[in-house]
C-alpha positions, -999 to +999 in steps of 0.1 A: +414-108+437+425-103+475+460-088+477+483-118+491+507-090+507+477-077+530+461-084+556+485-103+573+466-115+600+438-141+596+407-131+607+413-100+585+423-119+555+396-144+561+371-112+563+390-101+531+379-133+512+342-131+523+343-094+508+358-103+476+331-129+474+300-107+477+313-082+453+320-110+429+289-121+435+274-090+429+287-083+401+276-119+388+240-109+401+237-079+380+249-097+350+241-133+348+202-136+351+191-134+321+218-163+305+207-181+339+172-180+327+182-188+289+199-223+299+176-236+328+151-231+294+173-248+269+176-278+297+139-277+307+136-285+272+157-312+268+148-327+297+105-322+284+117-336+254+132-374+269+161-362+265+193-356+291+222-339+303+257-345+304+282-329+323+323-327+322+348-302+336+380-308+358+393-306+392+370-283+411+345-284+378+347-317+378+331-318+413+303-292+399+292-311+372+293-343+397+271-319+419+249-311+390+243-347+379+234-359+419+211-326+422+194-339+387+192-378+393+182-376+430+169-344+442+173-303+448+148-293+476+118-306+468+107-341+458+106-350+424+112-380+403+147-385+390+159-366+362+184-380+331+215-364+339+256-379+336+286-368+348+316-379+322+339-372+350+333-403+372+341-436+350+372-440+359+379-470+339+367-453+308+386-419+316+421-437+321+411-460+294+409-432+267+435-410+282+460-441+280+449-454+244+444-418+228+448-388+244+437-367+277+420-346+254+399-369+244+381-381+277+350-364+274+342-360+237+346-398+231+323-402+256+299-375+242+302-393+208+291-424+226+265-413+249+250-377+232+218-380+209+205-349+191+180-328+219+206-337+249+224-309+263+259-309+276+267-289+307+308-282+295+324-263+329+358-246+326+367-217+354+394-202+325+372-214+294+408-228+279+404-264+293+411-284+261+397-317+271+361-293+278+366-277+243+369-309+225+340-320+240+319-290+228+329-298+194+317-331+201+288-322+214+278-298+184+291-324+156+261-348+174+237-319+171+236-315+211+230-278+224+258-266+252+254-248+281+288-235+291+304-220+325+332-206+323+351-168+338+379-143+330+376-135+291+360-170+285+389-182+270+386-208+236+352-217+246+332-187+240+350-187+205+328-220+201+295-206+215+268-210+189+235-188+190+216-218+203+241-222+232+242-207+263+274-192+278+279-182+317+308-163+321+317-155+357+331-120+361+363-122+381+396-136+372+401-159+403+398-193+403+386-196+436+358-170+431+349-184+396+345-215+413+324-204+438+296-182+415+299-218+395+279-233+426+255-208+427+243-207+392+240-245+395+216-242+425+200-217+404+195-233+373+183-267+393+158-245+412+146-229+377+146-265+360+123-276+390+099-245+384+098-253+347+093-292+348+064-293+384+056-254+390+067-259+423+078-233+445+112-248+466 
């Protein structure tokens, strides 16, 4: 994480935040890979099998798995027919709905209880892996015999106490939210590229 007290002027500190990007990211490239590999499988799967994803997360997740879903349903880089994929962070009739009748917590994993059938996969995205409305939704998601792909950072927080051995877990290794965030895109773009490969053998 950059030091706040230093560099004080802003082409250094903007120089300062590229750095501590690559070296997150390098970190992440040295260690990710093969749980990269792992989930675009679990979701090649799915997807093989009629089946879909779903996606939840919030704030800045909540974006990503908004990302994810458009990068399924329409298109990465080449062209393909759509694919089956849902963000749960989008309804906003249905999130305030649920939030106001039962509780925040609850805005995805109703939603998963309503929408996930055995074979889907939910994409459950949480920079500090402590999100609760994300952990309910995992239990959720397992109680409806779905499989979970998780991305989450620091020490992976209540989620990777919830990980089965037919989940997959990403965990980000850095401690800032802004670099979490940012390793989130690339293993998105990474697992839509590997998804492509595995469902058309094409090469993007």
């Amino acid at each position: 994480m950059i030091d706040v007290s230093k560099p004080s002027d802003p082409l250094l500190r903007v120089t300062a935040l590229f750095e501590e990007s690559l070296r997150v990211k390098t970190l992440a490239a040295a260690q990710l890979p093969p749980m990269i590999v792992r989930a675009a499988t679990l979701m090649a799967e799915s997807l093989l099998n009629e089946r879909k994803i779903l996606a939840c997360g919030n704030g800045g997740s909540a974006a990503d798995a908004q990302h994810f879903s458009a990068e399924m349903l329409n298109r990465f880089e080449v062209e393909r027919p759509g694919l089956p994929a849902i963000a749960l962070t989008t309804d906003s009739s249905t999130l305030t709905s649920i939030a106001n009748d039962y509780q925040f917590v609850e805005i995805f994993s109703k939603q998963v209880r309503a929408l996930g059938q055995p074979g889907d996969v939910l994409l459950a995205i949480s920079t500090s892996g402590n999100s609760q409305n994300v952990v309910h939704a995992i239990t959720a998601a397992h109680d409806r015999d779905l499989r979970v792909v998780a991305l989450t950072g620091r020490a992976g927080g209540k989620i990777a106490e919830l990980i089965r051995d037919t989940d997959v877990e990403i965990r980000v290794p850095s401690g800032s939210t802004a670099r979490i965030q940012e390793v989130h895109i690339m293993i998105l773009h990474a697992l839509c590229d590997l998804i492509d490969h595995r469902l058309l053998g094409v090469e993007a």
